[in-house]
N, C-alpha and C positions, 0 to 999 in steps of 0.2 A: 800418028800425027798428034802434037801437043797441043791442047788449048791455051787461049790467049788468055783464061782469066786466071788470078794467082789467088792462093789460098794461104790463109796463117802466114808467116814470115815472109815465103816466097814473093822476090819482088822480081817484074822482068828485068835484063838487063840495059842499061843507058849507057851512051855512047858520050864521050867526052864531051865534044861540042854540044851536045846535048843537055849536061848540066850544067854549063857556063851558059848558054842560053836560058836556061830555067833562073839562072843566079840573075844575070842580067835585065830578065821581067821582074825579078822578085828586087832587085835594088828600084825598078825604075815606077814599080806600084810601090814600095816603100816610100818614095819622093812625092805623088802624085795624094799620095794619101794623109803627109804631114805637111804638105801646103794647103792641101781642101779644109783640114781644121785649122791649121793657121789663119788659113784666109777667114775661115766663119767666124773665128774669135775674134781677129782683126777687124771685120764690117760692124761685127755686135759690139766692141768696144769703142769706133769712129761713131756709127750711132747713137751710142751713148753719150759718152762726152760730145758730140754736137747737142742732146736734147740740153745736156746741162750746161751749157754754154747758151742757151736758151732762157731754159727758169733753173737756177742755182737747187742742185739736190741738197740736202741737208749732208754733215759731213760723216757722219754715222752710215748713208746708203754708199756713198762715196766711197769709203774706205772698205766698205763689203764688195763694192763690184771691182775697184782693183786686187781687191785680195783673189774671187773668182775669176777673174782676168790669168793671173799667177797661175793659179790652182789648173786652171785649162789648158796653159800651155805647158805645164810637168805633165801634165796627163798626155794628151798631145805626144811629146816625148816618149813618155813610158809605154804607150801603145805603138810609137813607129821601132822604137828600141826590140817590140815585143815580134813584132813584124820582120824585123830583120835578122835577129836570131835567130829567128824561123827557115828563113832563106839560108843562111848560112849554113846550119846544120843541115838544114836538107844535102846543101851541094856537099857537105863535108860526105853525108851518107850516103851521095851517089859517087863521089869519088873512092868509096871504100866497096863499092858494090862493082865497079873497073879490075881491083887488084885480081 
């Protein structure tokens, strides 16, 4: 009788619908995860610009928190890009583990 756990390379084998299901979760937490930081940086930056639509920041902070606004959502980006690459390749290497 074989055991179920795999050692060094050995991976068990996956069944088609299996890695498009896995593709499928990993596109749909790829989308779940670059709207939860869009949305944080979007409330933190509504927040903002409401306080300063309040008492006027100087334009020195101003021009820092647009720029970190910027910077947040490349990041943002570059982490769901980093995510989904992830999924992709995976599915690629379960569809090479099929052949």
């Amino acid at each position: 009788m074989r055991s179920s756990v795999s050692f060094g390379s050995e991976r068990p084998k996956i069944k088609f619908y299996r890695a498009v299901i896995n593709l499928i979760g990993h596109l749909a937490g790829t989308g779940v995860l670059f709207l939860s930081f869009y949305l944080i940086g979007w409330c933190i930056s509504y927040v903002i610009h409401w306080l300063d639509a309040i008492h006027k920041l100087s334009p020195e902070i101003s021009a820092l928190i647009i720029e970190l606004e910027l910077y947040l959502a490349y990041a943002d980006a570059v982490l769901c890009a980093i995510v989904l690459l992830a999924g992709a390749w995976r599915f690629v290497r379960d569809l090479g583990d099929l052949a």
